[in-house]
PDB file with SEQRES, HELIX, SHEET and CRYST1 records, atoms N, CA, C and O in Angstrom:
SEQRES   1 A   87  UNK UNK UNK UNK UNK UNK UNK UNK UNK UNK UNK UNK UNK          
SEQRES   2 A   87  UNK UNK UNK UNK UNK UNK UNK UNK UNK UNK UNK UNK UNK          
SEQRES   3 A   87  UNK UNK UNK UNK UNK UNK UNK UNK UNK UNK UNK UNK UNK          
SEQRES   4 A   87  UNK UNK UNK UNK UNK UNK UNK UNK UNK UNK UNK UNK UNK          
SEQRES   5 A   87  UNK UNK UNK UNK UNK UNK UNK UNK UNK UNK UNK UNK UNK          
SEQRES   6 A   87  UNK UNK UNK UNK UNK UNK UNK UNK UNK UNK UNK UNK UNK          
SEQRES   7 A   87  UNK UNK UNK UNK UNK UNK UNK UNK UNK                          
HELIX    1 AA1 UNK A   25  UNK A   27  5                                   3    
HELIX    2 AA2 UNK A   72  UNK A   75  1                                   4    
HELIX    3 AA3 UNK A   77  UNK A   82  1                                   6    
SHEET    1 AA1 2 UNK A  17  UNK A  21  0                                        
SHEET    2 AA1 2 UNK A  33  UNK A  38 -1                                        
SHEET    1 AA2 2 UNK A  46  UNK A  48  0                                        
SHEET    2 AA2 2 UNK A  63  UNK A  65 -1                                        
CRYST1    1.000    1.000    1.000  90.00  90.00  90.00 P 1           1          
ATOM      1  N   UNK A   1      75.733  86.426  -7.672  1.00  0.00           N  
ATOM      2  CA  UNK A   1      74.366  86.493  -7.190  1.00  0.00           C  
ATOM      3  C   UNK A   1      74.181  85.502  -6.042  1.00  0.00           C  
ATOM      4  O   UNK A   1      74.947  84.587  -5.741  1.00  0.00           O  
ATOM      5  N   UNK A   2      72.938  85.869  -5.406  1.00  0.00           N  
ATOM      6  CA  UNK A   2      73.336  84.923  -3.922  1.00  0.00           C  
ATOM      7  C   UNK A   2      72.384  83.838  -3.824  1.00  0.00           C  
ATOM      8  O   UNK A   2      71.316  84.107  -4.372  1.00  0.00           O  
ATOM      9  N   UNK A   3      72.424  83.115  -3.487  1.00  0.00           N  
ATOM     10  CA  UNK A   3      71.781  81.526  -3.372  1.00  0.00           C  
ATOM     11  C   UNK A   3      70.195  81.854  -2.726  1.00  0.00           C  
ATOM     12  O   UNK A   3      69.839  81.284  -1.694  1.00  0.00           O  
ATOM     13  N   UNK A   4      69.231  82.892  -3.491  1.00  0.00           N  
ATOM     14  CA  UNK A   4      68.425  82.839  -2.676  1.00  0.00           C  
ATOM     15  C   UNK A   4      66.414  82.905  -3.548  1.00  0.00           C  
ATOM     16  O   UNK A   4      65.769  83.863  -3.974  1.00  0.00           O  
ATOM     17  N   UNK A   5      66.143  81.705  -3.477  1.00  0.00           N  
ATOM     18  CA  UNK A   5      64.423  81.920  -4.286  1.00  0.00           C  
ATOM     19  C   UNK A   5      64.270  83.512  -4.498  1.00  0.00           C  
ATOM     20  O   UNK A   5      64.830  84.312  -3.749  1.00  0.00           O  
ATOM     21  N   UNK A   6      63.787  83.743  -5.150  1.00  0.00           N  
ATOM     22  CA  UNK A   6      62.560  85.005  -5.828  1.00  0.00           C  
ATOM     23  C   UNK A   6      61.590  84.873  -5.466  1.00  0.00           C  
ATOM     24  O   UNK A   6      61.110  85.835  -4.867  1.00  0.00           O  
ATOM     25  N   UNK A   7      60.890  83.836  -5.590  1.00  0.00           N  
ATOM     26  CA  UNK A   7      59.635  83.472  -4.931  1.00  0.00           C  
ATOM     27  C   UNK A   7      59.497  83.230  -3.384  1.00  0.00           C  
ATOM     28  O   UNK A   7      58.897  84.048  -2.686  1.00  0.00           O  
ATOM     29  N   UNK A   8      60.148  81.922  -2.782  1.00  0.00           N  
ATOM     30  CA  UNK A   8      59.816  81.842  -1.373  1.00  0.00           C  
ATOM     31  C   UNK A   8      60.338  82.162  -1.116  1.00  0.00           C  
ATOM     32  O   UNK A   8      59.782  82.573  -0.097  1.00  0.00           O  
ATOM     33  N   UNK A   9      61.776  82.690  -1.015  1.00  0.00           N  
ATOM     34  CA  UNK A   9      62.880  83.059  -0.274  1.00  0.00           C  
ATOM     35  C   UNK A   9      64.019  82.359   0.435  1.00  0.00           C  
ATOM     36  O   UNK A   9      64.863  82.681   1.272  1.00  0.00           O  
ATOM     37  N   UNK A  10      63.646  81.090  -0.353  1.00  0.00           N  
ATOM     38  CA  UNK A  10      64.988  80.288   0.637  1.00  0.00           C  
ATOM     39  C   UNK A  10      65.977  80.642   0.480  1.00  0.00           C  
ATOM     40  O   UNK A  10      66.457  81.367  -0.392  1.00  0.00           O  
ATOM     41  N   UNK A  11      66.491  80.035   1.534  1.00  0.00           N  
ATOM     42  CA  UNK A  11      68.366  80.421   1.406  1.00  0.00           C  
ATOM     43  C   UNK A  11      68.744  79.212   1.995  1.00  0.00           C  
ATOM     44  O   UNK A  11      68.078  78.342   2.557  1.00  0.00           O  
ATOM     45  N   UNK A  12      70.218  79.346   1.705  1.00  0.00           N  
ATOM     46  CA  UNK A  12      71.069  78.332   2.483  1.00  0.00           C  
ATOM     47  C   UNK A  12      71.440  78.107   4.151  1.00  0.00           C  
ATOM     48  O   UNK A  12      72.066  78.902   4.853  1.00  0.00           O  
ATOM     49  N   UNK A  13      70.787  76.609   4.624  1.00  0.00           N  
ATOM     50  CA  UNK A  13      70.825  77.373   6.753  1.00  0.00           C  
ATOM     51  C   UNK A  13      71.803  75.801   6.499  1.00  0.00           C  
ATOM     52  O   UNK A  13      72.033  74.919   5.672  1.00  0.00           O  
ATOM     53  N   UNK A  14      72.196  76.365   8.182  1.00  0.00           N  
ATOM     54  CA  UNK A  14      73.179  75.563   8.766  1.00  0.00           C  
ATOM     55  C   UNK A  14      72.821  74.622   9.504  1.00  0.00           C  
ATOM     56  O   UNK A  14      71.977  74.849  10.371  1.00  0.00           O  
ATOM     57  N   UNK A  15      73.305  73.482   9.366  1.00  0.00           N  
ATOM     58  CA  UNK A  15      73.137  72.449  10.296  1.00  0.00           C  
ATOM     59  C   UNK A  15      74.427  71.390  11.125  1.00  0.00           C  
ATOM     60  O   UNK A  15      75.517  71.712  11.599  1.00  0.00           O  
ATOM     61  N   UNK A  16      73.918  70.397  11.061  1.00  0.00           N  
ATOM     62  CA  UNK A  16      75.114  69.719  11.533  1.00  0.00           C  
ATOM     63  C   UNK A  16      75.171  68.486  11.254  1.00  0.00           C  
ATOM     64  O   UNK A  16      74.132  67.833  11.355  1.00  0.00           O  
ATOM     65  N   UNK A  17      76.444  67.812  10.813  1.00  0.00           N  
ATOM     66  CA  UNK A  17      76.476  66.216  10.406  1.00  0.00           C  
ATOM     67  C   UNK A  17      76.595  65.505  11.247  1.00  0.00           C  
ATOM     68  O   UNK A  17      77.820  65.595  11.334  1.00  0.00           O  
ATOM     69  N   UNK A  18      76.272  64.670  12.163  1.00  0.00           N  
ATOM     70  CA  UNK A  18      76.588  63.585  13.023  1.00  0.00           C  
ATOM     71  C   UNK A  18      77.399  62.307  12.463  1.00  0.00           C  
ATOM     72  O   UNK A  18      77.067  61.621  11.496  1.00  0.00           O  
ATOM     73  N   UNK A  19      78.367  62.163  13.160  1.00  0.00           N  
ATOM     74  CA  UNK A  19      79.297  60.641  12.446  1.00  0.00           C  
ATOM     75  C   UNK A  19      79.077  60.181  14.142  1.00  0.00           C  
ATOM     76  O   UNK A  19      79.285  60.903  15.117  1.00  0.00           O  
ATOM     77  N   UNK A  20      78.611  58.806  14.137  1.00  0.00           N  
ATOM     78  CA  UNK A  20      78.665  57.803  15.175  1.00  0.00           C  
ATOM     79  C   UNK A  20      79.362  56.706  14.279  1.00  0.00           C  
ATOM     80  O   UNK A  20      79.391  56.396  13.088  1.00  0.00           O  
ATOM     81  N   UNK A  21      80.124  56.115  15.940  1.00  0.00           N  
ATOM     82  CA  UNK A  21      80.851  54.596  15.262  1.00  0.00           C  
ATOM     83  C   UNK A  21      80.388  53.796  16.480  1.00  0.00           C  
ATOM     84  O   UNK A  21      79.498  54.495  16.966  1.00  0.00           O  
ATOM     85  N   UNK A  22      80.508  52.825  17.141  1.00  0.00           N  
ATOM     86  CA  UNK A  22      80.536  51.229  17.243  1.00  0.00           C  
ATOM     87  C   UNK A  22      79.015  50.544  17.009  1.00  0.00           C  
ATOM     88  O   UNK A  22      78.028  50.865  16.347  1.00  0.00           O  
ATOM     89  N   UNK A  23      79.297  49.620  17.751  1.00  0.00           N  
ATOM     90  CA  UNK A  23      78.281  48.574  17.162  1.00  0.00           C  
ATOM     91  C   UNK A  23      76.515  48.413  18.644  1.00  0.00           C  
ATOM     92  O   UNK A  23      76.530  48.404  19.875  1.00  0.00           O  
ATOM     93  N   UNK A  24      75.121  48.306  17.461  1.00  0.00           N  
ATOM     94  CA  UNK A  24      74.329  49.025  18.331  1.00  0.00           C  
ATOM     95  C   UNK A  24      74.197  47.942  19.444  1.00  0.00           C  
ATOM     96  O   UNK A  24      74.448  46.788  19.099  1.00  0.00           O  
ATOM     97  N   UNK A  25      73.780  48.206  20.924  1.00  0.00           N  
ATOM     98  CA  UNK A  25      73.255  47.458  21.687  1.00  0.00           C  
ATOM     99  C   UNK A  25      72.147  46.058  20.950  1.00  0.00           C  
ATOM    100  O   UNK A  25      72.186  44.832  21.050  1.00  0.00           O  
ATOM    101  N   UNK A  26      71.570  46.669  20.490  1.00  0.00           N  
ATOM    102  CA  UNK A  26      70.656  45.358  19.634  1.00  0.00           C  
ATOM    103  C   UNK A  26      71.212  44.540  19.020  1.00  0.00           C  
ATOM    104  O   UNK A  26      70.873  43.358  19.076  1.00  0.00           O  
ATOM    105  N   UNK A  27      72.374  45.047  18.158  1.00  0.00           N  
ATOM    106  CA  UNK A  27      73.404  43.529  17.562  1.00  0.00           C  
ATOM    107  C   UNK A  27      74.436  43.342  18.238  1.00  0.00           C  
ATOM    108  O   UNK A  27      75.479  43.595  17.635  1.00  0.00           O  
ATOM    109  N   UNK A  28      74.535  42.983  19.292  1.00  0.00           N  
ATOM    110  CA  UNK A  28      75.125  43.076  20.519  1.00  0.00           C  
ATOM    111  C   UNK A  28      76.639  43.647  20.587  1.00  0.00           C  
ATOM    112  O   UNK A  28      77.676  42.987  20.526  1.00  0.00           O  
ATOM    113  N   UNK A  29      76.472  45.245  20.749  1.00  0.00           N  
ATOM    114  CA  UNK A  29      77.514  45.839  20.742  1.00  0.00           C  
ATOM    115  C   UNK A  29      77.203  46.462  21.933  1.00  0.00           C  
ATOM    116  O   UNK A  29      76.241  46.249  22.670  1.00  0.00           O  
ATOM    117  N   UNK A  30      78.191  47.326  22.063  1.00  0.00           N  
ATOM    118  CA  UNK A  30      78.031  48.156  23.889  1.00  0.00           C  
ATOM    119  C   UNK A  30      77.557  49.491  23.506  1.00  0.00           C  
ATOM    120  O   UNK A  30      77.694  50.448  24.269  1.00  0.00           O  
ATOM    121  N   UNK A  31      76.833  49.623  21.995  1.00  0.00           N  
ATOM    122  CA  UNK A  31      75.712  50.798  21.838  1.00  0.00           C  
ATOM    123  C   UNK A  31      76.904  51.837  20.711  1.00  0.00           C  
ATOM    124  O   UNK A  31      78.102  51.671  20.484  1.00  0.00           O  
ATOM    125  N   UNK A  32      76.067  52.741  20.279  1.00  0.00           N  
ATOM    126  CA  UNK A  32      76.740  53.605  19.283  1.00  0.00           C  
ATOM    127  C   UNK A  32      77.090  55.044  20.047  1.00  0.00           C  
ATOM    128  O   UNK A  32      76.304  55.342  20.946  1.00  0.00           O  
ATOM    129  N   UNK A  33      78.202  55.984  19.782  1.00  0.00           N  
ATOM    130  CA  UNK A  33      78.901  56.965  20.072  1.00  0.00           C  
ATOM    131  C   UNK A  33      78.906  57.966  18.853  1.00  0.00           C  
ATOM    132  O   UNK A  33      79.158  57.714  17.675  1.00  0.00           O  
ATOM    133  N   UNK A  34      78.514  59.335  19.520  1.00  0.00           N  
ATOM    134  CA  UNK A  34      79.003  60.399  18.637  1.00  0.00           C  
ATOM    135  C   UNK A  34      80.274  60.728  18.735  1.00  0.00           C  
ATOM    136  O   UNK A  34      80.919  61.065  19.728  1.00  0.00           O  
ATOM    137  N   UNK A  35      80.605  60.601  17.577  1.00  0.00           N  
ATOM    138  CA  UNK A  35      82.956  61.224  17.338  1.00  0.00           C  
ATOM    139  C   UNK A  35      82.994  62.272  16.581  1.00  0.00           C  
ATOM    140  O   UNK A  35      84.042  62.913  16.504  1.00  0.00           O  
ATOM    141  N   UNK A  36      81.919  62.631  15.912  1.00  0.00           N  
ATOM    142  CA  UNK A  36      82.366  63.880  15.242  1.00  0.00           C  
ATOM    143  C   UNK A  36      80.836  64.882  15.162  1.00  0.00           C  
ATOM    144  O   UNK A  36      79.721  64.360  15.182  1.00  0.00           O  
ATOM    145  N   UNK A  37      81.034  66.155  15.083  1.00  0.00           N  
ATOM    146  CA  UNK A  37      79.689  66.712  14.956  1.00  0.00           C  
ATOM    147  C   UNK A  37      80.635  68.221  14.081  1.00  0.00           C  
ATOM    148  O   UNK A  37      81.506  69.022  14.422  1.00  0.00           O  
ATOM    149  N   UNK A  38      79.808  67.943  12.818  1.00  0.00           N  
ATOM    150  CA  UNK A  38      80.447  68.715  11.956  1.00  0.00           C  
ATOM    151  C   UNK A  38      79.736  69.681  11.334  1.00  0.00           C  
ATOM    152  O   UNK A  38      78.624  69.279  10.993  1.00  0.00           O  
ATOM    153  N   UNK A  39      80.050  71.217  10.962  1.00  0.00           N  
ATOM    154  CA  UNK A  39      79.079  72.144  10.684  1.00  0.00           C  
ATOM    155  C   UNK A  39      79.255  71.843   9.221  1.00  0.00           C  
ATOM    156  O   UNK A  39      80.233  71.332   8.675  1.00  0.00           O  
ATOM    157  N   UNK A  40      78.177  72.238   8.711  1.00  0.00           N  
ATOM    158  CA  UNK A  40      77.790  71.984   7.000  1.00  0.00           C  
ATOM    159  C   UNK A  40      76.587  73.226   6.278  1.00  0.00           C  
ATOM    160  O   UNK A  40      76.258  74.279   6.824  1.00  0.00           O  
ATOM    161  N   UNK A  41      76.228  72.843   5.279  1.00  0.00           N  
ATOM    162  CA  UNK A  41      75.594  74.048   4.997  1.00  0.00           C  
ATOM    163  C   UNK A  41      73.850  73.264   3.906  1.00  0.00           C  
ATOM    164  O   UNK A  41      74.166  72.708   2.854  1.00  0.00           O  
ATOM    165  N   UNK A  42      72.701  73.283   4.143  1.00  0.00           N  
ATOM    166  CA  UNK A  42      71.676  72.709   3.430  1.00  0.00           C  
ATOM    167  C   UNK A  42      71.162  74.189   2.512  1.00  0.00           C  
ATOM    168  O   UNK A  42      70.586  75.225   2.844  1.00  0.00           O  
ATOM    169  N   UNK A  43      71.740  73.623   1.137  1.00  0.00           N  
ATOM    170  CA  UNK A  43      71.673  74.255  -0.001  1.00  0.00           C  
ATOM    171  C   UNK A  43      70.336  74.813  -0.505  1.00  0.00           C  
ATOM    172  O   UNK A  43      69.662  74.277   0.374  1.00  0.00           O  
ATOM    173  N   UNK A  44      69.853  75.166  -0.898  1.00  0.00           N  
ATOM    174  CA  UNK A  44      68.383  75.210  -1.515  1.00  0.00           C  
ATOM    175  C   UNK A  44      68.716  74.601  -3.154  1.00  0.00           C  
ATOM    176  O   UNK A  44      69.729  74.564  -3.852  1.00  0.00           O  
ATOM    177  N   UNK A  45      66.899  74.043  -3.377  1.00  0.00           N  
ATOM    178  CA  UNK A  45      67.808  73.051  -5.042  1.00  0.00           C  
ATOM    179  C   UNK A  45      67.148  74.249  -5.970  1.00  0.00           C  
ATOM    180  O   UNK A  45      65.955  74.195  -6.266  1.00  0.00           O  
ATOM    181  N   UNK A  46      68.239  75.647  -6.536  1.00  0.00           N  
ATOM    182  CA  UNK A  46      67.885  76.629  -6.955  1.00  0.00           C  
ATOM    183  C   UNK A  46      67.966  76.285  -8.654  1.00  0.00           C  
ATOM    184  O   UNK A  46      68.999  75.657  -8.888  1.00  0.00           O  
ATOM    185  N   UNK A  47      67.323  76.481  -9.619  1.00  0.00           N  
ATOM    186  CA  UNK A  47      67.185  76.588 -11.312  1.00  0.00           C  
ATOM    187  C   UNK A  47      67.122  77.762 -11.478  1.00  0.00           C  
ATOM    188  O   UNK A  47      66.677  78.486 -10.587  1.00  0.00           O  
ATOM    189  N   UNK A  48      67.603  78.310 -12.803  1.00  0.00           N  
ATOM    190  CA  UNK A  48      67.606  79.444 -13.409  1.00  0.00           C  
ATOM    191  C   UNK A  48      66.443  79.388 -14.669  1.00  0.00           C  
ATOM    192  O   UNK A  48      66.495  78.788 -15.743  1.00  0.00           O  
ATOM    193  N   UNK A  49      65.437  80.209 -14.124  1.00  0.00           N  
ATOM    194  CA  UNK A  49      64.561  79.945 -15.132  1.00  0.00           C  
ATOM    195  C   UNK A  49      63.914  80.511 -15.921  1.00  0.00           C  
ATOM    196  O   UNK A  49      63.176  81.238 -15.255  1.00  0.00           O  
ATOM    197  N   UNK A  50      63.652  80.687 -17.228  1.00  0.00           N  
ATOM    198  CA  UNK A  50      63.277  82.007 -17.870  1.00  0.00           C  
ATOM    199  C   UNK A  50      61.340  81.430 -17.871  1.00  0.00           C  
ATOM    200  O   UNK A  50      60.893  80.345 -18.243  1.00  0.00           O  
ATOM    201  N   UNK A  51      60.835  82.236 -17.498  1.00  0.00           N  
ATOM    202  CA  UNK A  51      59.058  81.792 -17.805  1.00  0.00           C  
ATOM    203  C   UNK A  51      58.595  83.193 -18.254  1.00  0.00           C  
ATOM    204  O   UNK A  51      58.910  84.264 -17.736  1.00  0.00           O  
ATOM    205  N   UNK A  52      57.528  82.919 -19.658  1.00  0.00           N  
ATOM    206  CA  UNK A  52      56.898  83.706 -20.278  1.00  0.00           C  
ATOM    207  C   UNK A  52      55.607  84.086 -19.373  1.00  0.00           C  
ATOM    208  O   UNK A  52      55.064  83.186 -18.734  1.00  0.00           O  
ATOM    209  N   UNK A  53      55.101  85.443 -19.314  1.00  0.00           N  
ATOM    210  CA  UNK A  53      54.116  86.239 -18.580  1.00  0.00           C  
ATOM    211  C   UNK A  53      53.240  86.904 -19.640  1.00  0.00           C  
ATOM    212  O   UNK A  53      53.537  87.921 -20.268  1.00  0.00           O  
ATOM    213  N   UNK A  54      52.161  86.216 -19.748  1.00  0.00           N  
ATOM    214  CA  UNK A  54      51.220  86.717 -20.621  1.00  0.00           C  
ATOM    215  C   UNK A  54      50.508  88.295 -20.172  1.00  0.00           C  
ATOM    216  O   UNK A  54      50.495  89.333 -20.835  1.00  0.00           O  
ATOM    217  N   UNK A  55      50.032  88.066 -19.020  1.00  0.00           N  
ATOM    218  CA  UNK A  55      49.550  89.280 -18.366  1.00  0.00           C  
ATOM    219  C   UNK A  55      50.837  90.363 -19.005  1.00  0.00           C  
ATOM    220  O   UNK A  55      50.537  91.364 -19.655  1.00  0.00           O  
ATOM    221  N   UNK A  56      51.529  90.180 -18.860  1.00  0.00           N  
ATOM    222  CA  UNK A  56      53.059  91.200 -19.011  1.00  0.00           C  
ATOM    223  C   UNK A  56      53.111  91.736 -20.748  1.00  0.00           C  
ATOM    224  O   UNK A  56      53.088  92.880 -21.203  1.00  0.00           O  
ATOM    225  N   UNK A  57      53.188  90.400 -21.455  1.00  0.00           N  
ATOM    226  CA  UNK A  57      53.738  90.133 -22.365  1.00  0.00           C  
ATOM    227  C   UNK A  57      55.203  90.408 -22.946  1.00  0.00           C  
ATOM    228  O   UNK A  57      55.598  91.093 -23.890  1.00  0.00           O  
ATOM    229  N   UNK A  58      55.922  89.513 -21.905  1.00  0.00           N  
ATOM    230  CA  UNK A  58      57.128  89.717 -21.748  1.00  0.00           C  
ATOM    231  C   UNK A  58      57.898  88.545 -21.345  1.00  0.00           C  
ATOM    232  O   UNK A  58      57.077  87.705 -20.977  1.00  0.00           O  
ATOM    233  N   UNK A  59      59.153  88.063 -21.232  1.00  0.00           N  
ATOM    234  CA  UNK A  59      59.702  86.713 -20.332  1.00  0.00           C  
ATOM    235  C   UNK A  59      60.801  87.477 -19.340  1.00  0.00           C  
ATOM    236  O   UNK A  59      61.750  88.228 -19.567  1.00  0.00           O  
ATOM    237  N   UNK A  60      60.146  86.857 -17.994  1.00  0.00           N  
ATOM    238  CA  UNK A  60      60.867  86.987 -16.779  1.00  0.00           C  
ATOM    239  C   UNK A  60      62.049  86.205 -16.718  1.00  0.00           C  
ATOM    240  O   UNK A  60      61.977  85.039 -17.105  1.00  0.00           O  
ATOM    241  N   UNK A  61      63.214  86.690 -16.260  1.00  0.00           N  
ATOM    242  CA  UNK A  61      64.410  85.320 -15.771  1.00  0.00           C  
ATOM    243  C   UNK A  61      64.147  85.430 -13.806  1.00  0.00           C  
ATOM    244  O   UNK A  61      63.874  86.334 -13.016  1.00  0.00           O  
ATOM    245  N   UNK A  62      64.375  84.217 -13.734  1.00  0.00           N  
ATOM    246  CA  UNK A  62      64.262  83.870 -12.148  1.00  0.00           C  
ATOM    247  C   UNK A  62      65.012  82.917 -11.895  1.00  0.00           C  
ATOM    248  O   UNK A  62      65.465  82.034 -12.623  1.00  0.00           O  
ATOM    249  N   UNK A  63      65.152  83.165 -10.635  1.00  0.00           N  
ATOM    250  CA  UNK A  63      65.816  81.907  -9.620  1.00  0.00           C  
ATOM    251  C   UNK A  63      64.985  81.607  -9.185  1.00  0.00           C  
ATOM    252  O   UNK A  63      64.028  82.236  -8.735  1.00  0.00           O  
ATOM    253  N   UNK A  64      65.272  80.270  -9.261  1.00  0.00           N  
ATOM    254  CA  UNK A  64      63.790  79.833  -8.364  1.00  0.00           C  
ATOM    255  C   UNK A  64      64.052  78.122  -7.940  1.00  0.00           C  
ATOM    256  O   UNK A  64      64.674  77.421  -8.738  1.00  0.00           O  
ATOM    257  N   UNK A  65      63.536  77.534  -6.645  1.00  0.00           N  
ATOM    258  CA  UNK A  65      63.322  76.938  -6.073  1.00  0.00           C  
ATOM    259  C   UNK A  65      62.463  75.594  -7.257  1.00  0.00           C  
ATOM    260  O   UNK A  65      61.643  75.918  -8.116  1.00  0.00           O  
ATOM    261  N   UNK A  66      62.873  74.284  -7.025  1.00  0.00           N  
ATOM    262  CA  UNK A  66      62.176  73.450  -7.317  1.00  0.00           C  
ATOM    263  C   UNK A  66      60.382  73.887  -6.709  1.00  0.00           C  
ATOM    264  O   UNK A  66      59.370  74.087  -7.380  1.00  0.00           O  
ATOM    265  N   UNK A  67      60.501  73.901  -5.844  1.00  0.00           N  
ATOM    266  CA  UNK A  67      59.103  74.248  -5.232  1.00  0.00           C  
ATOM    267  C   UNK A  67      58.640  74.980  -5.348  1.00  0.00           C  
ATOM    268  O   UNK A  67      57.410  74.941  -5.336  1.00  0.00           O  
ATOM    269  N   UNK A  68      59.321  76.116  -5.534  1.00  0.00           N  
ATOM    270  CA  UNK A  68      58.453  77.649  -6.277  1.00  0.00           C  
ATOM    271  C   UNK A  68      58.002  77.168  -7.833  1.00  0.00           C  
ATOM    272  O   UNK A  68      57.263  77.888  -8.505  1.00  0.00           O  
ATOM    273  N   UNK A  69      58.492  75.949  -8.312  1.00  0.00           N  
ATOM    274  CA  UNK A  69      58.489  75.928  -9.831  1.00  0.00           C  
ATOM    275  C   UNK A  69      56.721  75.421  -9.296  1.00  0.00           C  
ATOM    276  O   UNK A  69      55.710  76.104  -9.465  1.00  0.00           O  
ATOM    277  N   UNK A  70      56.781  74.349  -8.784  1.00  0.00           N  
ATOM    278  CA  UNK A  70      55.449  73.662  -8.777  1.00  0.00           C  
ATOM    279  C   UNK A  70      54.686  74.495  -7.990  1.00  0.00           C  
ATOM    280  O   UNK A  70      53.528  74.079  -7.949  1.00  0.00           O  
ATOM    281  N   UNK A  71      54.896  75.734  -7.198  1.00  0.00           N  
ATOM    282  CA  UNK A  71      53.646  76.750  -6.956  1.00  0.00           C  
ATOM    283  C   UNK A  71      53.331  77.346  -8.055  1.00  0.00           C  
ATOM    284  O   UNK A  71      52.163  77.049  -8.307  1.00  0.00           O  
ATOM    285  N   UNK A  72      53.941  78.323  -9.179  1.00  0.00           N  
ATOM    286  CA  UNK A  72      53.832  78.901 -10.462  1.00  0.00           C  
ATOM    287  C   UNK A  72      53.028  77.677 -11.213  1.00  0.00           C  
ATOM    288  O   UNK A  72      51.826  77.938 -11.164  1.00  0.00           O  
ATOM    289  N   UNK A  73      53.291  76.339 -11.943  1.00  0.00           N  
ATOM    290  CA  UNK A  73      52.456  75.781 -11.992  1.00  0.00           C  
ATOM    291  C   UNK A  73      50.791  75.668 -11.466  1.00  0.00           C  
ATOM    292  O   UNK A  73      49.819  75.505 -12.204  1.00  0.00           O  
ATOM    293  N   UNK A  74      50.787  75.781 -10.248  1.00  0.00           N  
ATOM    294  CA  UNK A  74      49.506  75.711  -9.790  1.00  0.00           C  
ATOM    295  C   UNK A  74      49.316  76.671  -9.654  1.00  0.00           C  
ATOM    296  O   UNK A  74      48.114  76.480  -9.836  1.00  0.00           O  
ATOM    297  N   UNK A  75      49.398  78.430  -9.350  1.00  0.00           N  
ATOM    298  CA  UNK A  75      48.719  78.872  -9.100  1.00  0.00           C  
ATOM    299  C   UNK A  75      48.619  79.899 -10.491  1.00  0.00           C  
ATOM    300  O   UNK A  75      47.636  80.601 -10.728  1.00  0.00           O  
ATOM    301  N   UNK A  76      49.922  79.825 -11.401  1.00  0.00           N  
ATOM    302  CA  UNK A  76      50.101  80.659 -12.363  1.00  0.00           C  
ATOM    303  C   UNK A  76      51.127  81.706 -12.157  1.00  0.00           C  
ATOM    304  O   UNK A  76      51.395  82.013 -10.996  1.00  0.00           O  
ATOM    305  N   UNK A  77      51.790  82.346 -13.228  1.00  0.00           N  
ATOM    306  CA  UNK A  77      53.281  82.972 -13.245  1.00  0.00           C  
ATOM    307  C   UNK A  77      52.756  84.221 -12.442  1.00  0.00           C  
ATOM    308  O   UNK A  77      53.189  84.548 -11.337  1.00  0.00           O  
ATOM    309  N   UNK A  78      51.797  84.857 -13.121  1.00  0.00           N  
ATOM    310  CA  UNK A  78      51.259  86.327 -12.871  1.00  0.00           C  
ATOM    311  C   UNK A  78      51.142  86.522 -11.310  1.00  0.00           C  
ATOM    312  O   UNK A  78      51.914  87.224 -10.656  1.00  0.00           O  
ATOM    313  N   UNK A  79      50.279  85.946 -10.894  1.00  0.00           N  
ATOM    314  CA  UNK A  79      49.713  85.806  -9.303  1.00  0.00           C  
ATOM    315  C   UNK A  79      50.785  85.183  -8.584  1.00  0.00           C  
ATOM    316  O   UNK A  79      51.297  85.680  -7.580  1.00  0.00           O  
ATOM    317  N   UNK A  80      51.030  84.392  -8.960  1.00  0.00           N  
ATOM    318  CA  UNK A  80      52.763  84.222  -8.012  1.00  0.00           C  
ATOM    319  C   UNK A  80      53.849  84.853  -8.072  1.00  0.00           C  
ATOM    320  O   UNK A  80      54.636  84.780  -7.128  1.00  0.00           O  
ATOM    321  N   UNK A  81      54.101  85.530  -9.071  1.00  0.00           N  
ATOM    322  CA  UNK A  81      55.240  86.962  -8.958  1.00  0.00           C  
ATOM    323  C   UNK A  81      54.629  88.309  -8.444  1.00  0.00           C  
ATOM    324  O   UNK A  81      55.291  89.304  -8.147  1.00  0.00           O  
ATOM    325  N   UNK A  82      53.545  88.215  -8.395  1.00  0.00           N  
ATOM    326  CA  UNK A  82      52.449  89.655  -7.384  1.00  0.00           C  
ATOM    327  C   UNK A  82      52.536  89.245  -6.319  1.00  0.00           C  
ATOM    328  O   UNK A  82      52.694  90.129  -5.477  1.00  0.00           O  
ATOM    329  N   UNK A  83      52.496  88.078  -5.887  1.00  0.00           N  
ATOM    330  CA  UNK A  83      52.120  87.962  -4.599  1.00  0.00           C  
ATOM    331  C   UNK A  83      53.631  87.895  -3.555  1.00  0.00           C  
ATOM    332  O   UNK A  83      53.665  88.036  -2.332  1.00  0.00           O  
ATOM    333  N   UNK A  84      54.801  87.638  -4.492  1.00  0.00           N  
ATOM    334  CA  UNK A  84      56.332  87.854  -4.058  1.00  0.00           C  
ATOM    335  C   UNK A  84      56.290  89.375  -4.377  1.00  0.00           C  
ATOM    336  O   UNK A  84      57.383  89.718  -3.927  1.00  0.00           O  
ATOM    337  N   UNK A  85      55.845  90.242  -4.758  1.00  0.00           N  
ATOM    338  CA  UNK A  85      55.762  91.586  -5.038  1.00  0.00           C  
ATOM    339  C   UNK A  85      57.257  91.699  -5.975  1.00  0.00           C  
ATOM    340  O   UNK A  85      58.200  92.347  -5.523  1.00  0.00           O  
ATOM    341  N   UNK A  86      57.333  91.093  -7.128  1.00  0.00           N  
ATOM    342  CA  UNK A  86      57.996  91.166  -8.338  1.00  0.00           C  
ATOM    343  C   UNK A  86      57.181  91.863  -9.675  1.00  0.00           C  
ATOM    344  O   UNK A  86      57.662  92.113 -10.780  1.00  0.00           O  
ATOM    345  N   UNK A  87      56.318  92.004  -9.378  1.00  0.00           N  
ATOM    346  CA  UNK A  87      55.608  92.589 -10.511  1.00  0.00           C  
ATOM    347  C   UNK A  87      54.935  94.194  -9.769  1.00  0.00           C  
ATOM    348  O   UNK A  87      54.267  94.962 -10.462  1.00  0.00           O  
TER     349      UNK A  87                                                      
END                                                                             
């Protein structure tokens, strides 16, 4: 299954690592240098989560986003799986 919310839809995007080395102009070095610029990947922080649906009367399993957890919290399971058009 693929790394991706139910709810908001994140996924995994690409970025890049920066490695600099010497020492900065301010602690009196002759300033800092980029030596490496490396591709990487920013994960989404995904849980597998089973939540009960009263409206339903049933339990959903989901993937879901730390942050989708605390939208369902606030807005409620029902209205936040309608409004991802899961229900």
């Amino acid at each position: 299954m693929s790394r991706l919310c139910q709810i908001t839809g994140a996924k995994p995007t690409l970025g890049r690592k920066i490695i600099r080395s010497g020492k900065s102009k301010k602690s009196g070095g002759i300033g800092t240098h980029v030596t490496a610029n490396t591709a990487r990947r920013f994960r989404p922080n995904l849980r597998s989560k089973r939540l009960y649906v009263p409206e339903l009367g049933r339990y959903v399993t989901l993937k879901l986003t730390a942050r989708a957890m605390k939208t369902i919290d606030k807005n409620g399971a029902y209205s936040t799986l309608k409004r991802a058009g899961l229900v």
